[in-house]
SEZAVO-180301 format. One line per 2 residues: number of its first residue (from 1); their letters; for each residue y negated, z, x negated of C-alpha. Coordinates in nm, 2 decimals, padded with zeros to 4 digits. Layout:
% SEZAVO-180301
NUM) A) Y,Z,X  ...
END
This chain:
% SEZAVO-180301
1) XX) -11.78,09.28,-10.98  -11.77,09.64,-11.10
3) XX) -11.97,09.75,-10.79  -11.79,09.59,-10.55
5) XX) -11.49,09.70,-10.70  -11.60,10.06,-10.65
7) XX) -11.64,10.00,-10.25  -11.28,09.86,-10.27
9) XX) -11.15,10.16,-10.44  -11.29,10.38,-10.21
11) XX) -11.17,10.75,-10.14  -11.12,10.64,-09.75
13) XX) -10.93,10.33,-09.85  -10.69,10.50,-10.03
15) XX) -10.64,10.75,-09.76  -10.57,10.48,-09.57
17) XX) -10.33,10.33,-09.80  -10.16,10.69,-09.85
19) XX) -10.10,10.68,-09.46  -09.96,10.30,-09.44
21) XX) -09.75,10.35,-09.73  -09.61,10.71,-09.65
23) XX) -09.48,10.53,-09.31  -09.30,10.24,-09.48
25) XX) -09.16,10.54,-09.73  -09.05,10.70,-09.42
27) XX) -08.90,10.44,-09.25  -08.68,10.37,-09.54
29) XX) -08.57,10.67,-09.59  -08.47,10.67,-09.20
31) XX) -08.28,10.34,-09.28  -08.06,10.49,-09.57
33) XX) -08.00,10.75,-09.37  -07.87,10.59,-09.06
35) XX) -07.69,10.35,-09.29  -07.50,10.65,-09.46
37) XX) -07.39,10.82,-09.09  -07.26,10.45,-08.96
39) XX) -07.13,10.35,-09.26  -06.76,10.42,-09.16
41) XX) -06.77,10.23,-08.89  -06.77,09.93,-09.10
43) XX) -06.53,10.10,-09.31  -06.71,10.22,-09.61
45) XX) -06.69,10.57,-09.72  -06.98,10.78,-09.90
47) XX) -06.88,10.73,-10.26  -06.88,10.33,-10.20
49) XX) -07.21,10.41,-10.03  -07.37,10.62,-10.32
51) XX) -07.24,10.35,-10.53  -07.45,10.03,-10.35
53) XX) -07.72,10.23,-10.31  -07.70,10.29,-10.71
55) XX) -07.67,09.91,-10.75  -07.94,09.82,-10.56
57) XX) -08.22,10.04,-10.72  -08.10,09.91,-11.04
59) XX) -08.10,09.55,-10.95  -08.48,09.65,-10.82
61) XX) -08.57,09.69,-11.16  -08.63,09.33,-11.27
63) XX) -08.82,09.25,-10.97  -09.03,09.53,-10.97
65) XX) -09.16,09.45,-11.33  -09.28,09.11,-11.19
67) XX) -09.39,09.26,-10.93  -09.60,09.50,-11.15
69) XX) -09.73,09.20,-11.38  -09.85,09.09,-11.11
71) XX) -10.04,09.36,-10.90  -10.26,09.42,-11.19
73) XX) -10.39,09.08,-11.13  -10.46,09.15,-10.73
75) XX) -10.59,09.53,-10.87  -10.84,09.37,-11.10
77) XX) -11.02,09.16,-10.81  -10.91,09.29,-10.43
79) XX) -10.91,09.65,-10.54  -10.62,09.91,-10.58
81) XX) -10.55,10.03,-10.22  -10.56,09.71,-10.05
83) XX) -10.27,09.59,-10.33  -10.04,09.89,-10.28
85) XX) -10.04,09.88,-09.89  -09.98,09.52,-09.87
87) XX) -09.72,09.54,-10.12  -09.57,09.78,-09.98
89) XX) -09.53,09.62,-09.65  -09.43,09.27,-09.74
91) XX) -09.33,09.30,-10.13  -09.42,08.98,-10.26
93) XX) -09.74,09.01,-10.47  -09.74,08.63,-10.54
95) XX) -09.80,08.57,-10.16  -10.04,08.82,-10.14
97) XX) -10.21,08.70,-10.43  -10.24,08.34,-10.26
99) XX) -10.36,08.48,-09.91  -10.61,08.63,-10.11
101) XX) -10.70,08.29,-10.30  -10.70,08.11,-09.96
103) XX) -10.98,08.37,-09.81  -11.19,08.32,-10.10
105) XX) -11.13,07.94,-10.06  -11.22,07.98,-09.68
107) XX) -11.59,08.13,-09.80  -11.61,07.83,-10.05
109) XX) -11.57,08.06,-10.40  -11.31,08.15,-10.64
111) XX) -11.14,08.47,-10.60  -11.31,08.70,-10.85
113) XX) -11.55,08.43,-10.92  -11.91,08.34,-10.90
115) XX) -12.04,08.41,-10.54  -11.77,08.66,-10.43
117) XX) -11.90,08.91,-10.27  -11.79,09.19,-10.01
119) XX) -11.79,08.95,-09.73  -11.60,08.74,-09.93
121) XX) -11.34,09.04,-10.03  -11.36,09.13,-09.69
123) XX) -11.18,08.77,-09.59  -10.97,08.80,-09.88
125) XX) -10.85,09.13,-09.72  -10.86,08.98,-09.38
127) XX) -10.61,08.69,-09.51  -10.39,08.90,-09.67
129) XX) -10.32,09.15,-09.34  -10.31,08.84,-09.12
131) XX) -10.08,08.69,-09.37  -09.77,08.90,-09.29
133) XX) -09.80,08.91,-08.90  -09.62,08.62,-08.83
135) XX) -09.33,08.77,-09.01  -09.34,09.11,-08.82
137) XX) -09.40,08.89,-08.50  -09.04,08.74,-08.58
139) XX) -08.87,09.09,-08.70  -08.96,09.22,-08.34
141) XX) -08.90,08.93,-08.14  -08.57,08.83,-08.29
143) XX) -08.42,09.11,-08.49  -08.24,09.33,-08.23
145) XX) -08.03,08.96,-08.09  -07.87,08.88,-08.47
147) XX) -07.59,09.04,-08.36  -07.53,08.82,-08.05
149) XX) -07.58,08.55,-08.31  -07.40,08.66,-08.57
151) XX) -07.10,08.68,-08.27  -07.16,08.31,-08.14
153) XX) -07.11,08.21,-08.49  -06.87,08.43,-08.67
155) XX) -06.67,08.60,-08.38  -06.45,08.87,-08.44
157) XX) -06.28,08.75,-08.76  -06.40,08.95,-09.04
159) XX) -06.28,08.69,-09.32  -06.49,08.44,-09.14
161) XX) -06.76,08.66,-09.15  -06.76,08.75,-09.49
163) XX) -06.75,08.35,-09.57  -07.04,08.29,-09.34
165) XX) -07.24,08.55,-09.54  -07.15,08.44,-09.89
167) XX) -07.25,08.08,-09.82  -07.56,08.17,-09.66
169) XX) -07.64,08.35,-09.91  -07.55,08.08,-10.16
171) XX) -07.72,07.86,-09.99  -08.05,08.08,-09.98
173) XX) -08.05,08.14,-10.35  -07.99,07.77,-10.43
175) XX) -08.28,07.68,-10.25  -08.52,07.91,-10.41
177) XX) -08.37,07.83,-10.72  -08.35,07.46,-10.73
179) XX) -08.73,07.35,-10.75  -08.73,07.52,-11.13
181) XX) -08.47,07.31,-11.23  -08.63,06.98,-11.15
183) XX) -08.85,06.99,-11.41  -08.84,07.15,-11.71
185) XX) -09.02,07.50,-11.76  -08.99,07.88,-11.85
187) XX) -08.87,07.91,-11.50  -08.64,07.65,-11.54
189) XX) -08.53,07.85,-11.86  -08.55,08.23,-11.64
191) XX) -08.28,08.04,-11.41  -08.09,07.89,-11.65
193) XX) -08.06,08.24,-11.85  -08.06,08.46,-11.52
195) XX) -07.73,08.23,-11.41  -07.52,08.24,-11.73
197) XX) -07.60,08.63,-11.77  -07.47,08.68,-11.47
199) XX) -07.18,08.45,-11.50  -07.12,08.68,-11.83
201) XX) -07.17,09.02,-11.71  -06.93,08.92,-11.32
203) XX) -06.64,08.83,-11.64  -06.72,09.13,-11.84
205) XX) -06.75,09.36,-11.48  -06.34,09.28,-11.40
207) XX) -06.26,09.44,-11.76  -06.57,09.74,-11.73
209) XX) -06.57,09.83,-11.33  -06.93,10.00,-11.42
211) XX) -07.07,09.68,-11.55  -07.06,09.57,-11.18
213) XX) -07.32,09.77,-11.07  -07.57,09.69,-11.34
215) XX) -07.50,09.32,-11.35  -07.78,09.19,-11.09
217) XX) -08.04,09.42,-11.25  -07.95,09.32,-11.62
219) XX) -07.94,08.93,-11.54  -08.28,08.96,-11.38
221) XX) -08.43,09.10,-11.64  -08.26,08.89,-11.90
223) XX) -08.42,08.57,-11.69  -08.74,08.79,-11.73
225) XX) -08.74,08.75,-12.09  -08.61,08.43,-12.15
227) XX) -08.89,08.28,-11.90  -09.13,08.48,-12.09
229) XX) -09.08,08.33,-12.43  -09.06,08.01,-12.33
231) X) -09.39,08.00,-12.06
END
């Protein structure tokens, strides 16, 4: 394993992952940047800009950490420079993690087990890239007619709007949330603990403005923990 971890941390792979992720780096510094020049014409001035932009690196944090847990898990058996491009390009180590699994499965070993090989890593690697193009197939098919949607369905009312987005939104967490609470686990705890910190902090946020901002990041993490201990 330690050899053919060496070929996967390669000086030319990690060129190549310096290249892939500088781009994404780019283009997100592009997006904050158009977002600040057409942010009035939604009606949102710099300061209230600076502020969301605050509040979502901190409500990053909690995500990141599982993120990090479990990267050093991908690290340990794809190699480092595969891990941080396709992290950086679709964010989800978990799914990586399985695409990775699944390429192994297609050669008939376990991923980091007996029998797995560079060819094997190779279809790992293979799975994992091939993994994320039918999301960026979508983002370029569909992506620049939201708005036309968004129209059909919302119109012109902005109160309507703002409902639309809130339910959706409810609805999208609910359903990532509620196969946790079907049966009783840490993640059922991390969801349980996540919701009432949150609850707690939106209360304590209408007496402490600043509270607002932190809230997401700090109920994360204290579903983090909770999860943890009882795992």
């Amino acid at each position: 394993m330690e050899e053919l971890l060496k070929i996967g941390n390669a000086a030319p792979f990690w060129g190549c992952a310096a290249i892939s992720v500088g781009i994404v780096a780019l283009l997100a510094l592009r997006y904050v940047k158009l977002g600040y020049k057409f942010a009035g014409s939604v009606g949102l001035d710099r300061a209230a800009c600076n502020r969301a932009f605050k509040s979502g690196m901190i409500s990053a944090t909690g995500p990141a950490i599982a993120q990090v847990i479990v990267i050093l898990a991908m690290i340990s058996v794809v190699g480092g420079p595969i891990s941080w491009i396709r992290l950086s390009m679709i964010g989800s180590a978990a799914t990586e993690l399985t695409a990775a699994r699944t390429g192994a499965a297609a050669c008939g070993v376990e991923l980091g087990g007996a029998g797995y090989g560079l060819n094997q890593m190779a279809v790992s690697w293979f799975t994992m890239s091939v993994n994320g193009c039918g999301w960026l197939l979508m983002v370029w098919l569909f992506t620049h007619r939201m708005d036309k949607v968004s129209d059909k369905i919302g119109g012109t009312d902005k109160a309507w709007r703002a409902i639309l987005t809130a339910t959706a939104s409810i609805g999208l967490y609910s359903h990532m949330t509620s196969p946790y609470l079907v049966t009783f686990s840490g993640r059922t705890v991390a969801a349980i603990i996540g919701a009432v910190s949150m609850f707690v902090l939106i209360q304590l946020g209408k007496k402490h403005p600043w509270i607002k901002d932190y809230s997401l990041g700090f109920a994360i993490i204290a579903g983090l923990i909770g999860g943890y201990f009882f795992m």
